[in-house]
C-alpha positions as CSV (number, residue, x, y, z in Angstrom):
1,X,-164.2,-2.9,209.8
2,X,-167.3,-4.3,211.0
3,X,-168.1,-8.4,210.3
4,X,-171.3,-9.1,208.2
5,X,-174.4,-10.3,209.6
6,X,-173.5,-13.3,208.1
7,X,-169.8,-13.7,210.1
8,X,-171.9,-12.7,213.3
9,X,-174.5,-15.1,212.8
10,X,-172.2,-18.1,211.7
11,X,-170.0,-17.3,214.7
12,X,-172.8,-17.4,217.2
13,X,-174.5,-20.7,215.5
14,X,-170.8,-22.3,216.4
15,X,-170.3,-21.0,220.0
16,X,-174.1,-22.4,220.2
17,X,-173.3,-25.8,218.7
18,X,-169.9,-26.3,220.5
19,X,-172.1,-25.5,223.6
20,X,-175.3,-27.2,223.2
21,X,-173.9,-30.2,221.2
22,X,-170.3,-30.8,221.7
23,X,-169.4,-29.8,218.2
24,X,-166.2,-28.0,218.3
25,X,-165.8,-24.5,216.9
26,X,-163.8,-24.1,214.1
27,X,-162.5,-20.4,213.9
28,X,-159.2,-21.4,211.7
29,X,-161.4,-22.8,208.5
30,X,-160.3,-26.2,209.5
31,X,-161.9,-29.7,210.5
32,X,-161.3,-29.9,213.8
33,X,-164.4,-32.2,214.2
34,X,-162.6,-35.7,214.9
35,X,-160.7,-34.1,218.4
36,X,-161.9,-36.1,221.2
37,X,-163.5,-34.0,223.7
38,X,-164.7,-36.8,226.2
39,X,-164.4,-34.6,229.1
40,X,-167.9,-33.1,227.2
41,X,-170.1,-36.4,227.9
42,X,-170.9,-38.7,230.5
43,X,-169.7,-41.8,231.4
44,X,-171.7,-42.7,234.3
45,X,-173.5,-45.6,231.7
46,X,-169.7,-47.5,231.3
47,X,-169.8,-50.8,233.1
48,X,-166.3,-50.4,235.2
49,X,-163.0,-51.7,233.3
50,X,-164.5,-50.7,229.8
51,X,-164.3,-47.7,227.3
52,X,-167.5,-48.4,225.4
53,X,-169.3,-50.9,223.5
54,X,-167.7,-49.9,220.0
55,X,-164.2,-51.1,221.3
56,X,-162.7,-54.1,219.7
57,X,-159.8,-56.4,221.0
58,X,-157.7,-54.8,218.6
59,X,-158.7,-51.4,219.7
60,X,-157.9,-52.4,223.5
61,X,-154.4,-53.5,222.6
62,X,-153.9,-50.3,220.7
63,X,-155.1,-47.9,223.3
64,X,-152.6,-50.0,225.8
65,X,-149.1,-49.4,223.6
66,X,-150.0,-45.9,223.2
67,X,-150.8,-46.0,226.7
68,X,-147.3,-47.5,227.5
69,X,-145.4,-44.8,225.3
70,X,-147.0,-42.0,226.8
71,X,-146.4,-42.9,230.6
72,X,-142.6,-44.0,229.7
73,X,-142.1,-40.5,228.4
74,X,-143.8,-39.0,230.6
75,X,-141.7,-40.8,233.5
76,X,-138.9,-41.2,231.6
77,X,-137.2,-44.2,231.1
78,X,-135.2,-45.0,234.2
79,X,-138.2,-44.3,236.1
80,X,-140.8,-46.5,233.8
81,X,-138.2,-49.4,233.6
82,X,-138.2,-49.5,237.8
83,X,-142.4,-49.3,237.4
84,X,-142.0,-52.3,235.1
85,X,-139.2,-53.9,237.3
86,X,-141.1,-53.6,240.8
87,X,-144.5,-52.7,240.2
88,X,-144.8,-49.6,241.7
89,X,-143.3,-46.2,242.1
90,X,-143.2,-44.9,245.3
91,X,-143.0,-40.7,245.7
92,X,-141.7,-39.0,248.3
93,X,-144.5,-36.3,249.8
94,X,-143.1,-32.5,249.3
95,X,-145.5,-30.9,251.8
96,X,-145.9,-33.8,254.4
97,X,-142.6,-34.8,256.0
98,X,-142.1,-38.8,256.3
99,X,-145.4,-39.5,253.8
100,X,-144.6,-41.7,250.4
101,X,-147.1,-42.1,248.0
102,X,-147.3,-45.6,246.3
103,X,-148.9,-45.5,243.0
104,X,-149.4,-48.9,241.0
105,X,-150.6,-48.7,237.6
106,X,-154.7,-49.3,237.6
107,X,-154.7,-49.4,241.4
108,X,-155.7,-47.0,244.4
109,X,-152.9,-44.6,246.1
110,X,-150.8,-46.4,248.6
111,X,-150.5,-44.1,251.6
112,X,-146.9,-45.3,253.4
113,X,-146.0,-43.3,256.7
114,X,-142.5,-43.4,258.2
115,X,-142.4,-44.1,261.5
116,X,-143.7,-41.0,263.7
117,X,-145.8,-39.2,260.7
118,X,-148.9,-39.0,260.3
119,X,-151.5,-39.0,257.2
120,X,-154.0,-36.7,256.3
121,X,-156.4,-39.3,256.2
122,X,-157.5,-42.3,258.3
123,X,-157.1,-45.0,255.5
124,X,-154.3,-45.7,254.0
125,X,-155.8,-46.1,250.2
126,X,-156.6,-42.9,248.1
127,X,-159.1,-43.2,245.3
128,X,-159.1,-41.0,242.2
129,X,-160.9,-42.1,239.4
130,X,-160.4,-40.6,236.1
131,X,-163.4,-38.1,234.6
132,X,-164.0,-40.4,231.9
133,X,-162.0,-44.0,230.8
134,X,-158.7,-44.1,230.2
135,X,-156.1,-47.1,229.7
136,X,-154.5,-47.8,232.7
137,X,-151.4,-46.8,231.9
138,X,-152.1,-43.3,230.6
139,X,-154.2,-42.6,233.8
140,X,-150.9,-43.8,236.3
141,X,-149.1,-41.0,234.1
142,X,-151.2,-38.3,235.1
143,X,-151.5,-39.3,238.6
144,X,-147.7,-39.0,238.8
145,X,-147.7,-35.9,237.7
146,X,-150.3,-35.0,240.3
147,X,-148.2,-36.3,242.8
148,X,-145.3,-35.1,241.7
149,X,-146.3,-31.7,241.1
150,X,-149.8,-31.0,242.2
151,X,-149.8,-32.6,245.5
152,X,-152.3,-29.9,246.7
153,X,-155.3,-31.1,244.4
154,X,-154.7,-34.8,245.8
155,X,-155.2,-33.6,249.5
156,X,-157.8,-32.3,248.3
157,X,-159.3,-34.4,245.9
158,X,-158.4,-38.1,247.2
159,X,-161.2,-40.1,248.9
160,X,-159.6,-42.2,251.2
161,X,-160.8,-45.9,251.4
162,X,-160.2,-48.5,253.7
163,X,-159.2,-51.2,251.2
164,X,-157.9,-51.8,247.8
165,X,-159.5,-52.0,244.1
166,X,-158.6,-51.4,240.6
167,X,-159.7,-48.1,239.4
168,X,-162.9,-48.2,238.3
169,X,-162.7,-45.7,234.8
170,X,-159.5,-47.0,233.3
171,X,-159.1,-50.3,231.1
């Protein structure tokens, strides 16, 4: 059976406002219109360290605990405790032999190099920013998991810099 003009035209008009707007389809009948999409805007207007003008102190502490919970289970708790305990995390390169990666939560990559290897790059701090802010935390999560897993994208993605700085997207 063929949908209605009306189906076909109400379909289109939500592809075009997802699109053109940011408003999210909604093919199930539900509201779906309070998901975050913030990969959709720009954040180029942020000052660093911040997630917007609308945040409250309250709002900061908030988006830290949640933050917290989602890197401990994504680590898992032996690992987060030893974050908590030393800092850091170092991880073990699985495609260059004798090359640790140091990450420290809100901080660049540490590039370590065992005696007689030899990095990809001629600094030994790696900068990847988030696309848009994200609590500290949360953002040292994902970049685990990059390491851990994806350590093809951080070849390719890192900028190496010759010094070190907090991240400049996460709070």
């Amino acid at each position: 059976m063929l949908p209605s003009l009306a189906a076909s035209v109400s379909g289109w008009w939500q592809r075009v406002r997802g699109h053109v707007f940011g408003v999210p389809e909604s093919s199930t009948g539900h509201d779906i219109s309070s998901i975050e999409r913030p990969w959709r805007r720009h954040w180029d207007h942020l000052p660093k360290r911040s997630a917007g003008a609308g945040m409250t102190r309250a709002d900061y502490r908030l988006a830290h605990e949640r933050a917290r919970e989602v890197a401990r289970i994504t680590l898992g708790d032996e690992l987060w405790q030893m974050v908590e305990r030393q800092g850091y995390l170092d991880v073990p390169s699985r495609l260059r032999l004798g090359l640790t990666y140091r990450l420290r939560i809100g901080r660049r990559i540490e590039v370590l190099c065992a005696p007689g290897s030899v990095s990809p790059w001629p600094y030994r701090w790696l900068c990847i920013n988030p696309e848009y802010p994200l609590p500290e935390e949360e953002f040292f999560a994902q970049l685990y998991l990059y390491v851990r897993d994806r350590e093809d994208i951080i070849l390719r993605v890192a900028a190496p810099q010759p010094w070190d700085q907090a991240l400049g997207r996460t709070f």
